[in-house]
N, C-alpha and C positions, 0 to 999 in steps of 0.2 A: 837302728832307726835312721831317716832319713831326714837329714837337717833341712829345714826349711829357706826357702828360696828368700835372698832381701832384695826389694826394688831397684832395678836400676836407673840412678838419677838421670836427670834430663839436662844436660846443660843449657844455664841460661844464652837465650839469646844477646847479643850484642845489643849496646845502647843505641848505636849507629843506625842498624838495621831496623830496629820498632821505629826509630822515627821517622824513618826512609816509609817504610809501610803503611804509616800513619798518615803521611805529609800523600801519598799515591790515592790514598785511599780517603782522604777531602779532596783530592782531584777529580779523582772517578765518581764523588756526589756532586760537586761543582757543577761538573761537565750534565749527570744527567738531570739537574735542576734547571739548569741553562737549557736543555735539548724538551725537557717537558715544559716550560713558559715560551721555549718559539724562540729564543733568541741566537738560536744556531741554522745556520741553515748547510755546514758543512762541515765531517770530522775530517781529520786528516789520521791516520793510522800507521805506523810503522811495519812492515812486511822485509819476510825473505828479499821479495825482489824490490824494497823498494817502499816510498809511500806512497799508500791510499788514499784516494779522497772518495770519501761518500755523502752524498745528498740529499738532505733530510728533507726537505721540501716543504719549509718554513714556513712560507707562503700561506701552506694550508690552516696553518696553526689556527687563524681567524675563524680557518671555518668548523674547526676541530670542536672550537668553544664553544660556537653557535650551537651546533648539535648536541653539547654536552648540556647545554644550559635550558635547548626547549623542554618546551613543556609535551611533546610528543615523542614516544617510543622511534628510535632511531635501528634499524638493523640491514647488515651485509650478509649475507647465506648465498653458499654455493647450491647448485643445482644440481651438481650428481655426487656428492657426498651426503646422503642421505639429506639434504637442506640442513648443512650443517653452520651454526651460527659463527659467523666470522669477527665479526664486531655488534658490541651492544652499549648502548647508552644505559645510562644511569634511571633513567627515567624505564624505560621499558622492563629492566629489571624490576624498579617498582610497584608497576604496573602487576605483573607475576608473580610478586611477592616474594622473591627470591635473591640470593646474593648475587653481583653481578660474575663472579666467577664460576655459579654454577650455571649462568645463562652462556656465555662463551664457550663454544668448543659442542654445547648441547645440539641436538634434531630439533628445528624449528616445531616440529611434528607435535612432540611431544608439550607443546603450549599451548596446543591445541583443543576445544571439544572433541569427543570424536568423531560424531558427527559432520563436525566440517574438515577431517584430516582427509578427505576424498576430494571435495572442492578443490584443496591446494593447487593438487596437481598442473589441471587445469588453466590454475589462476598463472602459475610460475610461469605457463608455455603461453600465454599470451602476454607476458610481461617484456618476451623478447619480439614483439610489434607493434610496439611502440606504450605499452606500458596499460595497467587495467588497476580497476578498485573494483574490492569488495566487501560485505560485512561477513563476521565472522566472530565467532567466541574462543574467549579464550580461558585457558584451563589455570585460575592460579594456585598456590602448593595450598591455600586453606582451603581448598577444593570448590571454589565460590566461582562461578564462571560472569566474565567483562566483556560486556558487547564492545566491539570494535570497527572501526573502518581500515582497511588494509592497502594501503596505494604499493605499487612494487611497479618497477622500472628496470630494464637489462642494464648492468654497466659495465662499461670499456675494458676489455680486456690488457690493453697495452703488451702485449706479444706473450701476456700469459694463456696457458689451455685451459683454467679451471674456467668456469660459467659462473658467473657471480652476479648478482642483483640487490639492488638496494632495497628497503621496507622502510616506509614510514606509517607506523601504527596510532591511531587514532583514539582514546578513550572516547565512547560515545554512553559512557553511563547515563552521566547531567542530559546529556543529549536524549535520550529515550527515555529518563524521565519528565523534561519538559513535554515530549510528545505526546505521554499519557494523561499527564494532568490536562492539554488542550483534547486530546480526545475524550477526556470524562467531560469535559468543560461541554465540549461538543454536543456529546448522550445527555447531558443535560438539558442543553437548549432546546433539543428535538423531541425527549418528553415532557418539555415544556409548552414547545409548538404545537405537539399531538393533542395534547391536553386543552389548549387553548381553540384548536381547530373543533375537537368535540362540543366544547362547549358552546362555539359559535352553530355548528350545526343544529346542533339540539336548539336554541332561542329561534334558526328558522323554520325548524319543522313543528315546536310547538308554539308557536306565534306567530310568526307572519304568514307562514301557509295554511294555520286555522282562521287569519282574518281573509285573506284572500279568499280562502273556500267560502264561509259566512258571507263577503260581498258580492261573490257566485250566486248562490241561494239567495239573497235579497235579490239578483239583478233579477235571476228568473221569476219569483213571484212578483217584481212589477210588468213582468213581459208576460205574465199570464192576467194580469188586472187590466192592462189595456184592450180598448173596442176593438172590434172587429176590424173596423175602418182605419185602425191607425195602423196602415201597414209602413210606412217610414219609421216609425217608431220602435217597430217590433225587429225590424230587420237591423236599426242602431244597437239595440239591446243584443241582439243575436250577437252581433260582432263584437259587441263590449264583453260580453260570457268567451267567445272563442277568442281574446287581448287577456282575458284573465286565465283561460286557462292552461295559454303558455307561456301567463308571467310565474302561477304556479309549479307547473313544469320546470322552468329555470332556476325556481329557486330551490327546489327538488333536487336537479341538476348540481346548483353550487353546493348544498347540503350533502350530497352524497360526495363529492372531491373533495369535501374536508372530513367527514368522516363516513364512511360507507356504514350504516349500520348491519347489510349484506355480509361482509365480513366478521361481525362480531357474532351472529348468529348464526350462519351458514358454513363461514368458513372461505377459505383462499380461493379453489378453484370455482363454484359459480360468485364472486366477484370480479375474477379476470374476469369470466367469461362473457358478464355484465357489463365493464370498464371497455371493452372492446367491443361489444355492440354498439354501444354509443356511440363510440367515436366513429363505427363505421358510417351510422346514422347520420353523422354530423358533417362528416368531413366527404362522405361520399371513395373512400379507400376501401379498396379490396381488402378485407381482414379474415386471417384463415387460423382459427384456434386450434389446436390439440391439448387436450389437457390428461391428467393420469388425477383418479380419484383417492385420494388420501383417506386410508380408513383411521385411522389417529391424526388428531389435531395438531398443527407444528405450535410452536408457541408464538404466542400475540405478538410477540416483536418481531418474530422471522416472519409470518405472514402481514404484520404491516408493510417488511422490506418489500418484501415480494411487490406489493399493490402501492406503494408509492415509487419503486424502480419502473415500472411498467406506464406508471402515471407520467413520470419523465419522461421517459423512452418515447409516447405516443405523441407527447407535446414538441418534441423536438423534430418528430418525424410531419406533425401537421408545421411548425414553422421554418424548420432548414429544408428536409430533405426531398419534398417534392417526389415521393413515391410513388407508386401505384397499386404495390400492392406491400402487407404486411401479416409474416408469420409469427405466431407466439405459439410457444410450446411450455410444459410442463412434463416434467419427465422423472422418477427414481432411479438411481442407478449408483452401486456402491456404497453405500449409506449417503449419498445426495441427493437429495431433491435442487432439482436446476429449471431453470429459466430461460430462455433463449427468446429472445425479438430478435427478429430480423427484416429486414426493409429493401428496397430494392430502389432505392435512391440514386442520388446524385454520391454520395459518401464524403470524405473528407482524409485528409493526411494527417495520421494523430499524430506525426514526427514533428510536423512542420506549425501545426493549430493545435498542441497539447490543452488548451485552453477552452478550447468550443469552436467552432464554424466561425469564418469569418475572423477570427483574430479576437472576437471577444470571449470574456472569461466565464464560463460553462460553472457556475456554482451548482447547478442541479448532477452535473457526472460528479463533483467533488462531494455533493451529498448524499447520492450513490452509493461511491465507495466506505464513505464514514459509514452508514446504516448496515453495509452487507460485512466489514470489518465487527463491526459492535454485535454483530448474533456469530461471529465466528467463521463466515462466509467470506468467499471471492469473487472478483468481478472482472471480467475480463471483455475488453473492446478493441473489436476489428472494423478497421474500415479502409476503404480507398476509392482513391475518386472515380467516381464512374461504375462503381462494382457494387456502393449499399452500405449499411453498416450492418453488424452484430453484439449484441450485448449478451453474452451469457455469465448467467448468478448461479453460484453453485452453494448453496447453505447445508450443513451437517444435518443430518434427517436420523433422528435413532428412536428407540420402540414402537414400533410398529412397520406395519408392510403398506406396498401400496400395490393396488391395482389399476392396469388402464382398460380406459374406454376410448374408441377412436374418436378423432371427431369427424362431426359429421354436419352439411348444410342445414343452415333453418330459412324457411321461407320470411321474406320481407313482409309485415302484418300489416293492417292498412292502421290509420291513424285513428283515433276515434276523436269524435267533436272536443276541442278543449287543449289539442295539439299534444295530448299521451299516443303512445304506443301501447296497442293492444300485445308484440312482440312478448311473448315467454321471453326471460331477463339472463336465465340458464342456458340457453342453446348456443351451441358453437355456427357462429357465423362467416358464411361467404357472399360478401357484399357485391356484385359489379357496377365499375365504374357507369357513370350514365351519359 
């Protein structure tokens, strides 16, 4: 049998030596206590050839802090190592919900939606002329994704090859939820205005244009009771009948721009097609409609959009743009139903007047944008000086098909006593100037 092996002992180490190791080794925490608070700015090192000095760069310590302590995601990522993370703040760890050792050394990539892991690209190569922002989601481990703002900037290589850039990440949570609550704040007030505009129409069309019409009717039965001989008299009457009946017309007029009742019944396209007669009427602008017949109804808000965006469009084009002539189109396409005015104006520089013509503030393009945002729609505006403007609205269009009909001229009707239009209200009109 084979006797079994006994341990062999370890001799103690020397008294000497533990404390030699011990006394080395609170030097070596000293030192990096000292070198983590900044208050080193130089090691000296012992060497084969000699000692070392190396350079901590103290200096920065201040700004080490700063970054440590914002309240904004801080990051360093290289450019051709997959965007691989260099340094990370505390905070942006946070943000991703993750320890900060598994953000260091990670693919920025993978922070990402994926969705926007395409955009990066992009973003990083414009970051080396002279630096870009974007928004952007970001992916954190409870799988819950954080709207963000992305600033990146190239930094200084100092005679290193690797491509490196800085990030500063922005939580825009708080942010994007103030913005919802003022745009609900917004759809409020608007089906609150809409509401209010109804109701104001409805008390003129049934009130003051059933008295106007009733002092019509009186005025005539006293211009049929008067003699023969009273022809001064009959001819004041005449003209008080043709005063009232295009103060009734006007208030027809205001009645229907606060609320068409056209649209509630008929539907979108013969109320453009109506909205644009008139103003050709009025204003004496060449107006040239296309419209595509919608065999389903869009819903009451996308077609309010539609006929209050057009309402602006026209009033901007009678007070800035000095036109001559004006296209509106209506068109399906892709599941879109879209919208296009266009004017052949004076235009404007949206870079330079983001606001309106003229340097004042254009609230009617800002309410625009809110209306075509709230049905899920886009808007987009082109202009330039000397070339005209363009407004196209594109709103999501689902169940149902559309077909078109071209457009086509309608003759100018004569007027009939009382200052109406005898004008069919439907017809696609080609106005010339006079």
């Amino acid at each position: 049998m084979k006797s079994a092996r006994r341990p062999r002992s370890v001799p103690a180490a020397p008294p000497g030596l533990v404390a030699g190791l011990r006394a080395r080794l609170a030097e070596a925490q000293d030192a990096l206590r000292a070198i983590g608070d900044g208050e080193v700015d130089a090691v000296m090192v012992a060497g084969k050839s000699g000692p070392q000095v190396y350079t901590l760069a103290g200096a920065e310590h201040a700004y080490r802090l700063l970054i440590e302590s914002m309240n904004e995601g801080a990051l360093t990522l290289t450019l051709t190592t997959d965007n691989m993370i260099l340094y990370a703040n505390h905070c942006f760890a946070r943000l991703v919900r993750r320890p900060l050792e598994q953000v260091i050394g990670a693919s920025f990539r993978e922070f990402l939606a994926v969705k926007d892991r395409q955009p990066l690209g992009a973003l990083l190569k414009r970051a080396g002329k002279g630096g870009s922002k974007v928004q952007l989601m970001l992916q954190a481990a409870s799988g819950s994704q954080i709207p963000v703002l992305i600033s990146v900037r190239a930094l200084a290589k100092h005679g290193s090859k690797i491509v490196t850039v800085g990030m500063v990440v922005t939580d825009m949570t708080e942010a994007r939820r103030t913005e919802e609550m003022l745009r609900e704040l917004s759809h409020r007030l608007v089906k609150a205005q809409e509401a209010e505009r109804g109701r104001v129409a409805l008390e003129l069309h049934d009130h003051i244009t059933q008295l106007l019409c009733a002092i019509l009717v009186r005025s005539q039965a006293l211009a049929n009771e008067l003699p023969a001989r009273a022809g001064a008299s009959r001819a004041g009457l005449k003209k008080l009948r043709e005063m009232l009946g295009q103060t009734v017309d006007e208030v027809q007029r205001i009645g229907t721009n606060l609320r068409p009742s056209v649209l509630d019944h008929l539907g979108l396209v013969p109320v453009l097609r109506t909205t644009c007669a008139e103003f050709a009427e009025r204003t004496c602008v060449s107006v040239t409609v296309s419209c595509v017949e919608l065999t389903v109804r869009l819903p009451a808000e996308a077609e309010l959009a539609f006929y209050r965006i057009l309402q602006e469009a026209l009033k901007n084009v009678e007070r800035h743009a000095r036109a001559r002539h004006v296209t509106v189109g209506l068109t399906q396409r892709r599941g879109l139903v879209q919208l296009v005015i266009h004017d052949d104006g004076v235009g404007f520089d949206p870079a330079r007047h983001p606001a309106g013509r003229k340097g004042k503030e254009n609230f009617g393009l800002l309410n625009m944008r809110e209306r075509v945002a709230y049905v899920g729609g886009e808007l987009r505006l082109k202009s330039a000086p000397g070339q005209g403007s363009r407004i196209e609205v594109e709103i999501p269009f689902r169940d149902g098909t559309v077909k078109s009909t071209p457009a086509r001229p309608a003759a100018r009707a004569p007027r009939r006593p009382g200052g109406r239009d005898a004008r069919a209200p439907l017809e696609p009109i080609i106005n010339k100037r006079t």
